[in-house]
N, C-alpha and C positions, 0 to 999 in steps of 0.2 A: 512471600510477604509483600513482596510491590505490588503486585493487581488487587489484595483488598484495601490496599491501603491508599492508590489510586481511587477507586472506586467510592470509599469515604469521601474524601475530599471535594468528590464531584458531587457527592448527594448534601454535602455541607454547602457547597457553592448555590446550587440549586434551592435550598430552603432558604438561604441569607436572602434577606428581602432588598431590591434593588433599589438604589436613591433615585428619590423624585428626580426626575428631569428638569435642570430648570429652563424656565418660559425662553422663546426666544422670538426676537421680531416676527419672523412666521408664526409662530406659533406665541400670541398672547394670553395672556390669563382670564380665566373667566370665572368672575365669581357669580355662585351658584347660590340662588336668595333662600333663605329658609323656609321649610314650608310651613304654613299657615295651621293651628291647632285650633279647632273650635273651641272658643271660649266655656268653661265648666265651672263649677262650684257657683258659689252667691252673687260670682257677675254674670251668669247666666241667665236666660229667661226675658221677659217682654213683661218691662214697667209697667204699660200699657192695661196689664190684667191690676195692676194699684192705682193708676193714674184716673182709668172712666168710670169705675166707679165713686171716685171720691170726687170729680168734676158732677156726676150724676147728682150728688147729696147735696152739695154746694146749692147750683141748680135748681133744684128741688124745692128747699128749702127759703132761699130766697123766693123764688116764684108763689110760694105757700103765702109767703107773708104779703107780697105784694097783691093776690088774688085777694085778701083779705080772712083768711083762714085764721090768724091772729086776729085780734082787737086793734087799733087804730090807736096812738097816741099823739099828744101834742106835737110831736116830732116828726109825725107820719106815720104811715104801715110800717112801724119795724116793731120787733118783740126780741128784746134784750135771752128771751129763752131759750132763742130760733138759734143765738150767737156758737154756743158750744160744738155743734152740727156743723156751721159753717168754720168753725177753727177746726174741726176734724177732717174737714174738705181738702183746709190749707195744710194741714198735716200730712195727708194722701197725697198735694199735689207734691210739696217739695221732697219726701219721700221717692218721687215718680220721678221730679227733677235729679236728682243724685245719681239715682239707678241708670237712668239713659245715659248721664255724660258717662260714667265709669264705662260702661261699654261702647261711649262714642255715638252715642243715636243724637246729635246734635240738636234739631229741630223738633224732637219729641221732649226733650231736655229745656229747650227755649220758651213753647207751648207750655208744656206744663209749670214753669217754675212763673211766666206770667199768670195763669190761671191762678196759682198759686197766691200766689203777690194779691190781685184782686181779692180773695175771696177773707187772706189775711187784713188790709185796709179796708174791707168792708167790715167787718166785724170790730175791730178797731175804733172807726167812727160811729157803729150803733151804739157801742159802750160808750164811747166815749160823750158821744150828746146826751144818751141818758144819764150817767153818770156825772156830767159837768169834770171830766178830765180836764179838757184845753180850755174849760176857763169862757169858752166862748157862748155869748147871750144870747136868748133867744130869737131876739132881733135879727142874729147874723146866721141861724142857724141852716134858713133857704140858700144863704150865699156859698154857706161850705160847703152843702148836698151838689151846690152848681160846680162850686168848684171840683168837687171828685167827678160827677157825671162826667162833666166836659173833659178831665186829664184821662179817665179812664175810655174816653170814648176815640182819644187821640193816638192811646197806645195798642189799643183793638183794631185802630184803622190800618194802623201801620204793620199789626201781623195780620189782616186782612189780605194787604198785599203780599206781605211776602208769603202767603198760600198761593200762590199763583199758582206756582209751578210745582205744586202737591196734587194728589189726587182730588177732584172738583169738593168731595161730600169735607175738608176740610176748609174748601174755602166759603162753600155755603154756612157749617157752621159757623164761620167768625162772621158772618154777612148778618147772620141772626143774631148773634151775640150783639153786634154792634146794632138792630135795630134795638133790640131791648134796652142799649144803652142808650139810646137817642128818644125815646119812650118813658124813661124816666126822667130823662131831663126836661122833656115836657110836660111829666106830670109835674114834678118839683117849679115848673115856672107857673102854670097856669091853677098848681095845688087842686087838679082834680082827680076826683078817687075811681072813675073809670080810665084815667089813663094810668094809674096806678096798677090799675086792674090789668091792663092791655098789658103791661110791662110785664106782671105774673105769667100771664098766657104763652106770650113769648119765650118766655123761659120754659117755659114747660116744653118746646118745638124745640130749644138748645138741649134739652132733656133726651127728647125724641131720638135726637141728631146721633147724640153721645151715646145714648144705648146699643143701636144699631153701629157704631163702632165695637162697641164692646164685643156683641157678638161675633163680629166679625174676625176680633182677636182672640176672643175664647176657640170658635173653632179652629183659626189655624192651630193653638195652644195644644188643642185636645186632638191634634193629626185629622184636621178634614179643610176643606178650603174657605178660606178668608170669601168673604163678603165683598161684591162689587163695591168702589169705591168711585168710579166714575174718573175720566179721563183729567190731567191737569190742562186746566186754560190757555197757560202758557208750556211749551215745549221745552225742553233746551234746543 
């Protein structure tokens, strides 16, 4: 009866599972980081495929009107009709804005949620002068179009630069965007309907810009390769 009863003991010693070691100055702790799970479910995916299309329509539509494809009102080339397109713009931008922060895309988050921002105070102040919301006369109504050109032209200049150090076809778009914005602020001083015009045209090239993004996001999206985007100006 002692040697199976020896022999137990040993196969019980043997399965009991040994206590952790604890650390010792030789021998420190090292902790071991988690690994990384690629993001799944609705934070999934590339804003991007909701974001260029909805800057495309914005875009578009503004340029429509400034071309002159609307009728002309006392207030200028805008059409109170054109508005609903441009708030579905600003609905796609900030839409696109949500989507990137939740997953951390900071700067496509930034971009879009200004884009955004503009295309909502643009439509805003078409309603609003036709409509006589803010009360304000017609007398003054050159000085409030100056007043947006100019703050809209300040805040474009400024994510101008910070495309620096994006790939270039980002920073030529905001190069464009901001000519178009400096293009309507001369039409709005000199009140002529060919630089009105030049400002539609423009937009149409912001149009251009943004499509060729698109594609470039659709194919990676659909497993083929993204669209040269051209080097960033600035390095890190």
């Amino acid at each position: 009866m002692g040697a199976p009863r020896e022999c137990f003991l040993k196969e019980a010693e043997m399965a009991t599972p040994s206590p952790t070691p604890s650390p010792t100055p030789q021998q420190p702790v090292r902790l071991v980081p988690p690994v990384e799970t690629p993001t799944t479910g609705p934070l999934a995916g590339d804003p991007a495929m909701v974001g260029f299309p909805s800057f495309v329509v914005g875009a578009v539509t503004i340029g429509m009107v400034y071309i002159g494809v609307v009728p002309a009102t006392p207030l200028g080339p805008v059409a109170g009709a054109a508005m609903p397109l441009v708030l579905a713009a600003a609905a796609g931008m900030f839409l696109a804005t949500i989507w990137a922060a939740r997953i951390g895309q900071n700067a496509a988050a930034g971009i879009s949620g200004i884009v955004g921002s503009f295309y909502l105070s643009y439509a805003l102040l078409v309603l609003g002068l036709t409509h006589n919301w803010f009360g304000i006369p017609l007398t003054a109504v050159a000085s409030t179009e100056k007043i947006f050109a100019i703050s809209w032209i300040a805040i474009v200049s400024m994510l101008l630069l910070g495309t620096l150090r994006l790939p270039m076809i980002w920073t030529l778009l905001f190069a464009v965007v901001d000519a178009a914005l400096i293009l309507n602020l001369l039409a709005i001083i000199q009140n002529s309907a060919n630089m009105y015009k030049a400002t539609g045209w423009v937009l149409m090239a912001v149009s251009a810009i943004v499509v060729y993004l698109f594609f470039g996001s659709a194919s990676h999206a659909s497993g083929g390769k993204e669209l040269p985007l051209g080097p960033p100006i600035l390095h890190a």
